[in-house]
N, C-alpha and C positions, 0 to 999 in steps of 0.2 A: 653500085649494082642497081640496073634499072628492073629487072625482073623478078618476080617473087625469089626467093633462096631457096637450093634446094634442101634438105635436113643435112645434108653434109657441106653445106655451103653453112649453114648458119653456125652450126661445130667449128666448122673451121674458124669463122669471122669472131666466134668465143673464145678459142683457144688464143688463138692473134692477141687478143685485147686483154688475156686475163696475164698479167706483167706479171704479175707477183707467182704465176704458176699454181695457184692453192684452188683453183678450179672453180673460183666464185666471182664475180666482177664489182668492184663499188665504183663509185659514182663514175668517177676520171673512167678510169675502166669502159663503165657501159655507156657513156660518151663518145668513145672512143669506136664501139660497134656499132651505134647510131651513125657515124658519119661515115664509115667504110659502108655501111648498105645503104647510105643514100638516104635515109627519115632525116628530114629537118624540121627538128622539134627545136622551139625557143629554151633555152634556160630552163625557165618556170616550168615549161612542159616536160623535160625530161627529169627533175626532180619529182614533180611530180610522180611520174610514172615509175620511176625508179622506187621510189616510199611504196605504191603499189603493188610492184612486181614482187618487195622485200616481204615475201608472204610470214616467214619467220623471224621477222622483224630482228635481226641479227647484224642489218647494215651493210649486207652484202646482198648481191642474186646468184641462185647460184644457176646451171644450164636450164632445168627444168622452171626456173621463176623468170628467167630472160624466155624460152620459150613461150610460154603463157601469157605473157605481155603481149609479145610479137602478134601472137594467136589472137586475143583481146583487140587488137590492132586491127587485126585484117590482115597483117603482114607474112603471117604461116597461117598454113592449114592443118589442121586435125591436130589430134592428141599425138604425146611423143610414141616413138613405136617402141611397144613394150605396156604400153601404159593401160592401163584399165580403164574400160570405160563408166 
């Protein structure tokens, strides 16, 4: 993907990647969504971000912490819809 995602593109790119079907992504996982949208992040960088995103520190991300990332990023815009601001 060379263009921003749209919110249903990013859903989608989640769901794609989340293997295990339990609605969360660990590491392989959100690896795996990184390189379908095109972020090429080192290693280091994506663990990194990954420990970041994992805001309740549970070892997974779940849609709204891979959003927030992306957001953090530059790579989506705005809060999820629905979300408070």
């Amino acid at each position: 993907m060379t263009t921003r995602p749209t919110e249903d593109d990013l859903l989608a790119v989640f769901r794609r990647a989340d293997l295990g079907g339990d609605e969360k992504l660990d590491l392989m996982e959100f690896t795996l969504v990184l390189d379908e949208l095109g972020l090429s992040w080192t290693r280091a960088e994506t663990q990194d971000r990954f420990e970041k995103a994992d805001s309740n520190l549970d070892g997974f991300i779940s849609y709204g912490e891979f959003r927030a990332i992306l957001e953090s990023q530059g790579w989506a815009e705005g809060p999820l819809p629905g979300a408070r601001a």
